[in-house]
ChimeraX commands (.cxc) that place a marker at each C-alpha (Angstrom):
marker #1 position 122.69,150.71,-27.26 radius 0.5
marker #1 position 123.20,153.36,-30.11 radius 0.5
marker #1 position 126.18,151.09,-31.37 radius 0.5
marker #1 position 124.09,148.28,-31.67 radius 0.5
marker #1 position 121.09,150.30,-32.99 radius 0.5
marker #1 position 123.60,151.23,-35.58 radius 0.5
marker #1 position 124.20,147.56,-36.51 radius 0.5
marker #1 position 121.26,146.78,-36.65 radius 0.5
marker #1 position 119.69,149.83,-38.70 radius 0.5
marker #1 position 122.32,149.08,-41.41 radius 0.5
marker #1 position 121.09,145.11,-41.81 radius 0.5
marker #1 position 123.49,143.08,-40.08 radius 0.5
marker #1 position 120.27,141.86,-38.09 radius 0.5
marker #1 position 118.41,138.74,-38.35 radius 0.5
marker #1 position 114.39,138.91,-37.92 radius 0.5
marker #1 position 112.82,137.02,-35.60 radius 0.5
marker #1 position 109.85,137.12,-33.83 radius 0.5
marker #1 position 110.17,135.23,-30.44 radius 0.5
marker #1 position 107.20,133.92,-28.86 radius 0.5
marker #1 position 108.71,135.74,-25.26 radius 0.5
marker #1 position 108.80,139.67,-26.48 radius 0.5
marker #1 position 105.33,139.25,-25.66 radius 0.5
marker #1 position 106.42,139.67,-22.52 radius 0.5
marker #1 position 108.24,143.20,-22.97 radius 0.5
marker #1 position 106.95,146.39,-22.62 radius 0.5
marker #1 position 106.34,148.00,-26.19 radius 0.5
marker #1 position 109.79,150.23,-26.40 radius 0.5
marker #1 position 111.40,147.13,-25.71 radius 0.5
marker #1 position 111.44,145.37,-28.76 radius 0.5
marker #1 position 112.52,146.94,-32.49 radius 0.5
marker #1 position 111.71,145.44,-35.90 radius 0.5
marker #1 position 111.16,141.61,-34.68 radius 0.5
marker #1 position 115.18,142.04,-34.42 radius 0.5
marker #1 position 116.25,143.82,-31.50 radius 0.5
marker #1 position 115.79,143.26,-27.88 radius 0.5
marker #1 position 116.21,144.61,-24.86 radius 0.5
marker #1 position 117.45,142.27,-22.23 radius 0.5
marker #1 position 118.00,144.32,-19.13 radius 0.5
marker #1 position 116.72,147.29,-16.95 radius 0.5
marker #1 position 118.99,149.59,-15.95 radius 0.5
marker #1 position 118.83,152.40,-13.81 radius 0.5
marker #1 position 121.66,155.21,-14.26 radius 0.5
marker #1 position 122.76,156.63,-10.87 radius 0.5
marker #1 position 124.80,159.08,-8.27 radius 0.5
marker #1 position 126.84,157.35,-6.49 radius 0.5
marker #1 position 128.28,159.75,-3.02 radius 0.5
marker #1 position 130.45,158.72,0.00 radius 0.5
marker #1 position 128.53,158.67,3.28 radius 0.5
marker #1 position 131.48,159.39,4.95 radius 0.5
marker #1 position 132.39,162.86,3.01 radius 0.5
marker #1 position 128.84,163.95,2.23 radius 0.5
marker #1 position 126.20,164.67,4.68 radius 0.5
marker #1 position 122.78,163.38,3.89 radius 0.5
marker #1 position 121.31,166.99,4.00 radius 0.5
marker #1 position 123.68,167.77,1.10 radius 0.5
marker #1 position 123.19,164.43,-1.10 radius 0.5
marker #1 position 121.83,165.76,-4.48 radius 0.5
marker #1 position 118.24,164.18,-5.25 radius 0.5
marker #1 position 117.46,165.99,-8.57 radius 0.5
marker #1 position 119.59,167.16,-11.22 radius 0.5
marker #1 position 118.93,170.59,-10.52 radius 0.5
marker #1 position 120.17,169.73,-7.13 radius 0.5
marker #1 position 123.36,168.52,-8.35 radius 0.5
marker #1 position 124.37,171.85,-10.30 radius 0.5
marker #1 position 123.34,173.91,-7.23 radius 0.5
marker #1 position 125.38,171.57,-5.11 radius 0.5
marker #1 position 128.58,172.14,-7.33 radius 0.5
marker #1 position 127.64,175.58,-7.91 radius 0.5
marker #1 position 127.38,176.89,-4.60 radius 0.5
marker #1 position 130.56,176.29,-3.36 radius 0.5
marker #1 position 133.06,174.81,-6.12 radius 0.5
marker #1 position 136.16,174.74,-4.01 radius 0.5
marker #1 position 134.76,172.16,-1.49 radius 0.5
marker #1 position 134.53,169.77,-4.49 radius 0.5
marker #1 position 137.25,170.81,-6.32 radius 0.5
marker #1 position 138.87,167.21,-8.22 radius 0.5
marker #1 position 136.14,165.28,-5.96 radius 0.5
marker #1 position 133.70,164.64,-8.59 radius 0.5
marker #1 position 134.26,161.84,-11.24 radius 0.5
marker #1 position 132.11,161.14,-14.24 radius 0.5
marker #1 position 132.90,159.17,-17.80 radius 0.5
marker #1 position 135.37,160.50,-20.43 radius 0.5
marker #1 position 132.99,160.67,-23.11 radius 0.5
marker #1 position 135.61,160.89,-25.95 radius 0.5
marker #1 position 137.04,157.63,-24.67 radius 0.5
marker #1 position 133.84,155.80,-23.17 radius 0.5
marker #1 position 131.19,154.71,-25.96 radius 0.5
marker #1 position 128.94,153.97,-22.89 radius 0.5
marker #1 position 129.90,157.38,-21.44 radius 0.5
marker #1 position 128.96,159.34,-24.77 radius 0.5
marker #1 position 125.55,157.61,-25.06 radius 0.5
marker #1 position 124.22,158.87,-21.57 radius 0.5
marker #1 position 125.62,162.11,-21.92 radius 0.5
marker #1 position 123.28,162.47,-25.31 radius 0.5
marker #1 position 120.66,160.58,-23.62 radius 0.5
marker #1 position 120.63,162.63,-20.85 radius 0.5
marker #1 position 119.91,166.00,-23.74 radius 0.5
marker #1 position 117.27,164.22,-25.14 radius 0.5
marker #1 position 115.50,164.19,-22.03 radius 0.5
marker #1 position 116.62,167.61,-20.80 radius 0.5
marker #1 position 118.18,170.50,-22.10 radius 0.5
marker #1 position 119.72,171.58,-18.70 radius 0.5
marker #1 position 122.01,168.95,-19.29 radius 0.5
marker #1 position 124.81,171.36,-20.11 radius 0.5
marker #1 position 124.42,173.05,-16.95 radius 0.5
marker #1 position 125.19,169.73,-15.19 radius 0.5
marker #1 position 128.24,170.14,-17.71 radius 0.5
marker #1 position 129.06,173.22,-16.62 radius 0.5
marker #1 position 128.94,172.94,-12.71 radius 0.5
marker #1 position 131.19,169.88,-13.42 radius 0.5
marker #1 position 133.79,171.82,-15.21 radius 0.5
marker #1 position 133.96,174.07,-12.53 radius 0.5
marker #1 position 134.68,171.84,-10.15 radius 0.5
marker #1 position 137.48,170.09,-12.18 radius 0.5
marker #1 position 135.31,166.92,-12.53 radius 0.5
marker #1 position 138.14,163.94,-13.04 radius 0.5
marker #1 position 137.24,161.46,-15.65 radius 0.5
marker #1 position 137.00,157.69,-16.22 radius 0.5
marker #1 position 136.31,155.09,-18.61 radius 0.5
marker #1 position 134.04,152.59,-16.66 radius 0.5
marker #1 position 131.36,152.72,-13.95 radius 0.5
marker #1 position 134.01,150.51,-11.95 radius 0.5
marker #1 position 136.53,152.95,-11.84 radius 0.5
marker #1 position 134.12,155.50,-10.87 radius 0.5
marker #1 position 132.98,153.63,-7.89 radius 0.5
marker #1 position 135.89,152.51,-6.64 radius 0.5
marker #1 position 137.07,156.61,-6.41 radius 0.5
marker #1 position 134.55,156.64,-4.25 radius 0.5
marker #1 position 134.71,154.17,-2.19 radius 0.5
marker #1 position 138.44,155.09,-1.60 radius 0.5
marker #1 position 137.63,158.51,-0.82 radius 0.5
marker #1 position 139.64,159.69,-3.70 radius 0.5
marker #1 position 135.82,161.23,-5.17 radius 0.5
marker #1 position 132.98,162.37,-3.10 radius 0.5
marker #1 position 130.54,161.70,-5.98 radius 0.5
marker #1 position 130.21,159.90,-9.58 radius 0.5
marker #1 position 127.59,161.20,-11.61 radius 0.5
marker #1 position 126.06,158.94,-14.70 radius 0.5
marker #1 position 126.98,155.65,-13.16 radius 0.5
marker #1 position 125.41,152.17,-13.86 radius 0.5
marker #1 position 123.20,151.62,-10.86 radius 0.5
marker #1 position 123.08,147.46,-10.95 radius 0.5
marker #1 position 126.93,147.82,-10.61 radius 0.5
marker #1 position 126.89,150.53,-7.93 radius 0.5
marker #1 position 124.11,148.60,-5.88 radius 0.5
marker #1 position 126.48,145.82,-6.04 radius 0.5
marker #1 position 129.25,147.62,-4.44 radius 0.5
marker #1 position 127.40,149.49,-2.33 radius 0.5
marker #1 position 126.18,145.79,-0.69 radius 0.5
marker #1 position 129.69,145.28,0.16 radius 0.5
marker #1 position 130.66,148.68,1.34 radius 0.5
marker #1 position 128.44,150.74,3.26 radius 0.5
marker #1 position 130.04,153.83,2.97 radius 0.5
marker #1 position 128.58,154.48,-0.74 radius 0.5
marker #1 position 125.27,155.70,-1.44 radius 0.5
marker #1 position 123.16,155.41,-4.76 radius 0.5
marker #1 position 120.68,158.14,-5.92 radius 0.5
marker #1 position 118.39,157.60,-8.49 radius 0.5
marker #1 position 117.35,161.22,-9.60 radius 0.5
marker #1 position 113.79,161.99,-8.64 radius 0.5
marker #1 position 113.33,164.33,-11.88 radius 0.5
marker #1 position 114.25,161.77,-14.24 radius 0.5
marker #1 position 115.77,158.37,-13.84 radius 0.5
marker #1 position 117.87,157.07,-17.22 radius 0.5
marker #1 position 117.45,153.13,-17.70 radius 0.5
marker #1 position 119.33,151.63,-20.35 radius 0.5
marker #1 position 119.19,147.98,-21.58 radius 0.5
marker #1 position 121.36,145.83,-22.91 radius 0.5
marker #1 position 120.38,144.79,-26.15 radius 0.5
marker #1 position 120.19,141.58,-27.76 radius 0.5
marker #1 position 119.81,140.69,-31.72 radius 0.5
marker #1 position 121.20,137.57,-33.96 radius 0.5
marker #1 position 123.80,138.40,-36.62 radius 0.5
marker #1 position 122.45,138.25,-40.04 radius 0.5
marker #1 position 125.52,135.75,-40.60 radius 0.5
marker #1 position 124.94,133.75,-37.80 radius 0.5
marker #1 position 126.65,130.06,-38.21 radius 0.5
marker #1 position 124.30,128.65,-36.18 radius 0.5
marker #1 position 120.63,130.74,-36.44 radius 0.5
marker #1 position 118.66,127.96,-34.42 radius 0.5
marker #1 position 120.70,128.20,-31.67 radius 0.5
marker #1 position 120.80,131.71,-31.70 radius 0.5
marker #1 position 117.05,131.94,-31.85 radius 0.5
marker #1 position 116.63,129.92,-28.47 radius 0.5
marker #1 position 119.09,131.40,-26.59 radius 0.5
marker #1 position 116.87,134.66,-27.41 radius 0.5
marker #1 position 113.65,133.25,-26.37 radius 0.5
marker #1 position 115.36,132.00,-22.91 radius 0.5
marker #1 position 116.98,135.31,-22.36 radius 0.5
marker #1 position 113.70,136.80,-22.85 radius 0.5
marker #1 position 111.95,134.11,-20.59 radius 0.5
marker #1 position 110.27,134.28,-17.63 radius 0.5
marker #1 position 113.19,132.29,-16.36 radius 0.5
marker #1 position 115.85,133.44,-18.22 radius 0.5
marker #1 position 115.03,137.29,-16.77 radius 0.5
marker #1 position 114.77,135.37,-13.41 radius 0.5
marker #1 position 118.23,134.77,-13.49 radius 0.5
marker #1 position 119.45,137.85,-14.83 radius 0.5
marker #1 position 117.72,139.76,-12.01 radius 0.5
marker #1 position 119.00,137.19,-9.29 radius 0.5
marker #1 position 121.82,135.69,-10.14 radius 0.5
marker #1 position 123.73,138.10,-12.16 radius 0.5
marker #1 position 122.85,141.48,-10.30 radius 0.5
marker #1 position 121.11,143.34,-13.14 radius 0.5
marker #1 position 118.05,144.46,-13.65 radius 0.5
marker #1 position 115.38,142.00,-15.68 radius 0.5
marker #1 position 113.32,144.60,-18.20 radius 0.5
marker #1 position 110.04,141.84,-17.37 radius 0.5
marker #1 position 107.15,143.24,-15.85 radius 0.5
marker #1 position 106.09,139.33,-14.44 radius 0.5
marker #1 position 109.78,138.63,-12.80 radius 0.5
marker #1 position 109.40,139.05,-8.71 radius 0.5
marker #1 position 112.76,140.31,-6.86 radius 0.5
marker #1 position 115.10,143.68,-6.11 radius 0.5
marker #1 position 116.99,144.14,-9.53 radius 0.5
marker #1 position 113.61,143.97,-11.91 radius 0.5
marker #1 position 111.49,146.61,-14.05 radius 0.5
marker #1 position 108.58,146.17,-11.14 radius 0.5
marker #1 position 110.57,146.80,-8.62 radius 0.5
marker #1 position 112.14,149.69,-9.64 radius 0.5
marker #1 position 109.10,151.35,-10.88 radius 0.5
marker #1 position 107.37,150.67,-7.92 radius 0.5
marker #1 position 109.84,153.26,-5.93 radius 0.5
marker #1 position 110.81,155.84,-8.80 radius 0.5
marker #1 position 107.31,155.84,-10.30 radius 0.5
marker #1 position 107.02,158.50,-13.22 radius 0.5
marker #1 position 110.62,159.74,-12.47 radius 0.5
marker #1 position 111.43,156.53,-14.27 radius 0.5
marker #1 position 112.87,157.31,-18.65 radius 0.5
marker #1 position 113.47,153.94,-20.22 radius 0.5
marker #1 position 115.88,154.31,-23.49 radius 0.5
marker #1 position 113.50,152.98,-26.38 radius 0.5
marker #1 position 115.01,150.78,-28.71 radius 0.5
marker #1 position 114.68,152.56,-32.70 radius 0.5
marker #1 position 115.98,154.49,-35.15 radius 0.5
marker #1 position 116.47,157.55,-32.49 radius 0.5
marker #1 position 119.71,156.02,-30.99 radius 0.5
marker #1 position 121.88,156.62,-33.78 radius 0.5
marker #1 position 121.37,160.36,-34.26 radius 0.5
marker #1 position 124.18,161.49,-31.97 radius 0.5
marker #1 position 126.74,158.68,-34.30 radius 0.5
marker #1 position 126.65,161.42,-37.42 radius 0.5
marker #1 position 129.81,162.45,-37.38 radius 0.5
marker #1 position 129.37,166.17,-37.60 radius 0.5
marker #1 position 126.66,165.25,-34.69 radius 0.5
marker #1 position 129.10,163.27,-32.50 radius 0.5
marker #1 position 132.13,166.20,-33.02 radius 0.5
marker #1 position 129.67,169.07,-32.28 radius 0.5
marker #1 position 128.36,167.37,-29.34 radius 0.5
marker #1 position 131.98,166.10,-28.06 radius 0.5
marker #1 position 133.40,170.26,-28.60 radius 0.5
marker #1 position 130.20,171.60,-26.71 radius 0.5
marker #1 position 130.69,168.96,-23.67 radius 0.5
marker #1 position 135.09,169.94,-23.73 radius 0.5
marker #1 position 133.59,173.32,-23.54 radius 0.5
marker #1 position 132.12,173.02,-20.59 radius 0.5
marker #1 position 133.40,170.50,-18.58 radius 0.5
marker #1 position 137.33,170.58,-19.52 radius 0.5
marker #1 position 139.42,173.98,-18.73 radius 0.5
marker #1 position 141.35,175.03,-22.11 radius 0.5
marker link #1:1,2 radius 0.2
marker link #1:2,3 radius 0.2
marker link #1:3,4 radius 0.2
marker link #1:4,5 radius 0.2
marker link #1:5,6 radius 0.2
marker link #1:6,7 radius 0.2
marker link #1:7,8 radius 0.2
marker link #1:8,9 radius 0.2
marker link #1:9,10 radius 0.2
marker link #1:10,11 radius 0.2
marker link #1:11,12 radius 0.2
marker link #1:12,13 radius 0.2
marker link #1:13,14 radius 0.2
marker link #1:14,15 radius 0.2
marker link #1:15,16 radius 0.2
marker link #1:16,17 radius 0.2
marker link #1:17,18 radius 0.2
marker link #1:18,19 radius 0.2
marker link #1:19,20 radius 0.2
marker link #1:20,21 radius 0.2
marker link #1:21,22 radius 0.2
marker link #1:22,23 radius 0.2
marker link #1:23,24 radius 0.2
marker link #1:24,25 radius 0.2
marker link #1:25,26 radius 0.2
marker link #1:26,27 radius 0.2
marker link #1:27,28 radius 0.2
marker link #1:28,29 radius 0.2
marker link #1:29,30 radius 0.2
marker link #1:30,31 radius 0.2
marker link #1:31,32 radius 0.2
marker link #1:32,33 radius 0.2
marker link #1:33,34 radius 0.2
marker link #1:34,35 radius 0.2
marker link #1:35,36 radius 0.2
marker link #1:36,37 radius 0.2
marker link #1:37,38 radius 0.2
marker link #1:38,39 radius 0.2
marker link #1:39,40 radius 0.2
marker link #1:40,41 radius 0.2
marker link #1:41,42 radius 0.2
marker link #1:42,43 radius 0.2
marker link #1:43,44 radius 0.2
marker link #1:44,45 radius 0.2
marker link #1:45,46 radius 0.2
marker link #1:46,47 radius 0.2
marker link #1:47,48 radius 0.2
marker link #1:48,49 radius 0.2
marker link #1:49,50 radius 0.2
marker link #1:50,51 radius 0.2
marker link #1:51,52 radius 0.2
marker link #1:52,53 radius 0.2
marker link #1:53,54 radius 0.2
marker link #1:54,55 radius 0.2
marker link #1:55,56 radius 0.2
marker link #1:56,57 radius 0.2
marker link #1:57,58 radius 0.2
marker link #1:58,59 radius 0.2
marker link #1:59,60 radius 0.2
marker link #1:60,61 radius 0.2
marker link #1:61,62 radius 0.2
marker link #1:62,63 radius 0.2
marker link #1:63,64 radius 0.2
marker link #1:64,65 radius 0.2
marker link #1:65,66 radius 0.2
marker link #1:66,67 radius 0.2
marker link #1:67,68 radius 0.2
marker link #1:68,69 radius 0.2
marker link #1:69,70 radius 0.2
marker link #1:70,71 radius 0.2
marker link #1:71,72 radius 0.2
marker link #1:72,73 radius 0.2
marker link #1:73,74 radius 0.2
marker link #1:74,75 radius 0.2
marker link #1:75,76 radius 0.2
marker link #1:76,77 radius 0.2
marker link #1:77,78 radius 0.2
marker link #1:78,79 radius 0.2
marker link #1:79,80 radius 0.2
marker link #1:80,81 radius 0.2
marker link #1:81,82 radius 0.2
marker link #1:82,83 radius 0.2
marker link #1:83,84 radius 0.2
marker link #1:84,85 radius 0.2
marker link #1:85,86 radius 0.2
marker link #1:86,87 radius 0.2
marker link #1:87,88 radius 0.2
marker link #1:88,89 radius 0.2
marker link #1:89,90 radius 0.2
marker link #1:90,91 radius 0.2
marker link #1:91,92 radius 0.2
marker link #1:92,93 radius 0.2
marker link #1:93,94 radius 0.2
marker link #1:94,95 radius 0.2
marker link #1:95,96 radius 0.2
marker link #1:96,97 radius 0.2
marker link #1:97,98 radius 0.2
marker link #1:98,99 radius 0.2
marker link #1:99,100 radius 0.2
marker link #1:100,101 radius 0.2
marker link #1:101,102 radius 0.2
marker link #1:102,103 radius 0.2
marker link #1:103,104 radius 0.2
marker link #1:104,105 radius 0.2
marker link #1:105,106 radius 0.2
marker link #1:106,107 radius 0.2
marker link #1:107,108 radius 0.2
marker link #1:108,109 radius 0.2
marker link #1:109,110 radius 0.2
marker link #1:110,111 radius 0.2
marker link #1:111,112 radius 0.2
marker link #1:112,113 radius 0.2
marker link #1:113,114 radius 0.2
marker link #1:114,115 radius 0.2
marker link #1:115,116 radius 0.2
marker link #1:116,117 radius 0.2
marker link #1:117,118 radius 0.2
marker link #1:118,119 radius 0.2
marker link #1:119,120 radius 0.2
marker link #1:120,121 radius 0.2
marker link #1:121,122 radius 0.2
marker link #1:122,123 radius 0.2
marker link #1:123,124 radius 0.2
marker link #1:124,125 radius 0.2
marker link #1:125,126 radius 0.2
marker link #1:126,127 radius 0.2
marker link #1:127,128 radius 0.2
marker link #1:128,129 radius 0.2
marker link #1:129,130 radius 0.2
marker link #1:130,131 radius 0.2
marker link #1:131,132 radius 0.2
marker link #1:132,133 radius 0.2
marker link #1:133,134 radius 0.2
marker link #1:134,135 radius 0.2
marker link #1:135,136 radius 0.2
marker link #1:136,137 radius 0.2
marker link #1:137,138 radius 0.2
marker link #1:138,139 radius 0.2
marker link #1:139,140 radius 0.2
marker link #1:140,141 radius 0.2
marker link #1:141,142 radius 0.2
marker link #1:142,143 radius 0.2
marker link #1:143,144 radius 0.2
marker link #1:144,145 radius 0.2
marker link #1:145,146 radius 0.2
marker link #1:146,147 radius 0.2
marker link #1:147,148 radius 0.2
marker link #1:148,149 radius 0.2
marker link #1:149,150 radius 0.2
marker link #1:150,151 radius 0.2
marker link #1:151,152 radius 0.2
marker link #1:152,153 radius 0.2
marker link #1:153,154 radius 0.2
marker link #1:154,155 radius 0.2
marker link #1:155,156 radius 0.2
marker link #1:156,157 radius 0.2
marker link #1:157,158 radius 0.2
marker link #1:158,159 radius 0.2
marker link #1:159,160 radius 0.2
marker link #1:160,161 radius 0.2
marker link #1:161,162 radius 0.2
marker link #1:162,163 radius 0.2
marker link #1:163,164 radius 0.2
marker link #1:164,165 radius 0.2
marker link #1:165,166 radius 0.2
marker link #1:166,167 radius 0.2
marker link #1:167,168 radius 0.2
marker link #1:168,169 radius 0.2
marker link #1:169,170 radius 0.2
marker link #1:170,171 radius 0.2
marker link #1:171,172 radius 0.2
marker link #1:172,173 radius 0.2
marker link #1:173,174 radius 0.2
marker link #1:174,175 radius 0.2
marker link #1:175,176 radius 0.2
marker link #1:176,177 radius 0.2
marker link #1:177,178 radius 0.2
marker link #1:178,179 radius 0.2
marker link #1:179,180 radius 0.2
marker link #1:180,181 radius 0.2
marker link #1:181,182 radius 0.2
marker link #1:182,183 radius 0.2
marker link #1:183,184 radius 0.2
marker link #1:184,185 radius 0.2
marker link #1:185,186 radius 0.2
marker link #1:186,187 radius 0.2
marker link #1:187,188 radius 0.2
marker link #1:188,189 radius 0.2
marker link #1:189,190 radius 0.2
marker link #1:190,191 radius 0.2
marker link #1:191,192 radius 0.2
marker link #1:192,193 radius 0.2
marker link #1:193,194 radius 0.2
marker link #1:194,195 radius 0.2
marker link #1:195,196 radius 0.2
marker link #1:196,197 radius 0.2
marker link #1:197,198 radius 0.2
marker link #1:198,199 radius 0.2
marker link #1:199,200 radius 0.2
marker link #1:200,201 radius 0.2
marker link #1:201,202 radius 0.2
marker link #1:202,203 radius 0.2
marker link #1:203,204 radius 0.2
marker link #1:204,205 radius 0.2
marker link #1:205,206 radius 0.2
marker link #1:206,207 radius 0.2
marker link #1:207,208 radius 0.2
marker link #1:208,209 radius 0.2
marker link #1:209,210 radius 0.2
marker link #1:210,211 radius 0.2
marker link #1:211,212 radius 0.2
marker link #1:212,213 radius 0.2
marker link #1:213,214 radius 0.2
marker link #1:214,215 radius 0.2
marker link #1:215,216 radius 0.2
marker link #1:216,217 radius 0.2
marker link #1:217,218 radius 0.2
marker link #1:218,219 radius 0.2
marker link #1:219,220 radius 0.2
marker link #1:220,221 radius 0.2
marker link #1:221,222 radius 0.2
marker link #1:222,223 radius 0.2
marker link #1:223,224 radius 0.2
marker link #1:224,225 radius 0.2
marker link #1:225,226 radius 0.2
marker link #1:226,227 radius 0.2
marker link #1:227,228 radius 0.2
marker link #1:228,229 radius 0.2
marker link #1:229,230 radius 0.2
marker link #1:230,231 radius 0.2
marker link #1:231,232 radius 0.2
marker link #1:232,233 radius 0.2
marker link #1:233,234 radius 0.2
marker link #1:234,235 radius 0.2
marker link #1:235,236 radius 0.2
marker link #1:236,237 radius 0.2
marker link #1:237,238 radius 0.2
marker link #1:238,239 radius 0.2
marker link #1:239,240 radius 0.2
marker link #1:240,241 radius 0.2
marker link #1:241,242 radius 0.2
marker link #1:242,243 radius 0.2
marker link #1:243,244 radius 0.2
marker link #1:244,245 radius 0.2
marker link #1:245,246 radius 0.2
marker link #1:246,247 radius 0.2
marker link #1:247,248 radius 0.2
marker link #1:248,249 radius 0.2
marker link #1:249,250 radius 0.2
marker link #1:250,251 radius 0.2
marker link #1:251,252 radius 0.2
marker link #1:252,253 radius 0.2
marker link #1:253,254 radius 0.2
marker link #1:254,255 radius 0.2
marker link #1:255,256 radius 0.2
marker link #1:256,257 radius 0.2
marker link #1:257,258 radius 0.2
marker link #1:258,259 radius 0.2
marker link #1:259,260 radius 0.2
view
């Protein structure tokens, strides 16, 4: 999203004002020229199997006293994204700031427990599955819901302080060979039916308020309820793509999560 925003904020987007973002929620939508397409939730993923359900972290706050307590039982059994090598990895981390400071105390429980890194919510998942991680903090839920159909041994949290949902974002390209065609294929993505078959046939998450099923905005904000922090599309994404911002922010996570 904060690549994108980046694109966008420096004019490579074309403006258009589709009759369908009527049918998105307000921080949905940026400028006539940015979309957001999806609705989705960012998760902990645990192993039934290697976690009792007394112990399964429900908060943030419940993570770090989780890790805290007794660091040796989850010593290399944690997994999270590499955010100096995962764009999508770096984004929640910052994300997760904006929303709360204590963010760097979730840092620093995971550095003491060795937290193992990865560059996709895939490889997270599957360390988990395989028993090689007994948690994965900052997945992407649709995925991990996926998986988790398949294999019952995983379980998905979505935090009950605050629930990150990110979208995938959709704009035309100011040099766009073919602008009419780009313009429709917005307005069906955006559709009633076109967020139909996001939510049930491609297992994410459609960011519709009117679109009935178990991956869509309704849903999901029928069970989280105000725990529920949708990334806004704007200007705000880009902050943490400064480059004195991104370094700073990259040397305070190394800090704390990876041992000198």
């Amino acid at each position: 999203m904060d690549q994108q925003a980046s694109l966008i904020s420096n004019g490579h987007a074309l403006a258009y004002e589709s009759p369908e973002s009527a049918g998105l929620p307000a921080w949905a939508k940026w400028k006539d020229q940015a979309y957001a397409t999806t609705f989705e939730p960012v998760a902990i993923v645990y192993n039934k199997n290697l976690l009792p359900a007394a112990d399964v972290p429900r908060t943030h706050a419940d993570l770090v006293r989780l890790l805290s307590a007794d660091p040796g039982r989850f010593k290399g059994k944690v997994v999270t994204y590499d955010i100096e090598k995962s764009g999508l990895g770096f984004f929640l981390a910052t994300q997760d700031v904006s929303v709360s400071p204590a963010f760097w105390d979730i840092a620093q429980a995971l550095g003491k427990v060795d937290t193992r890194l990865a560059l996709t919510t895939d490889a997270m998942v599957k360390r988990v599955a395989s028993g090689q991680a007994v948690m994965a903090y900052n997945v992407l839920g649709s995925y991990a819901l996926a998986q988790a159909r398949k294999d019952p041994s995983l379980g998905t949290v979505f935090p009950g302080d605050y629930t990150l949902v990110m979208s995938r974002i959709v704009f035309i390209n100011k040099k766009a060979a073919n602008p009419n065609a780009a313009r429709l294929w917005v307005d069906y993505v955006l559709s009633r039916r076109g967020q139909t078959v996001i939510a049930n046939r491609a297992a994410l998450y459609a960011v519709r308020g009117d679109v009935e099923g178990e991956t869509t905005a309704a849903r999901l904000t029928q069970s989280l309820g105000a725990s529920i922090r949708p990334i806004p599309l704007g200007p705000s994404l880009i902050g943490y793509l400064n480059n004195q911002n991104y370094r700073d922010f990259v040397r305070q996570w190394r800090k704390a999560i990876v041992k000198p």
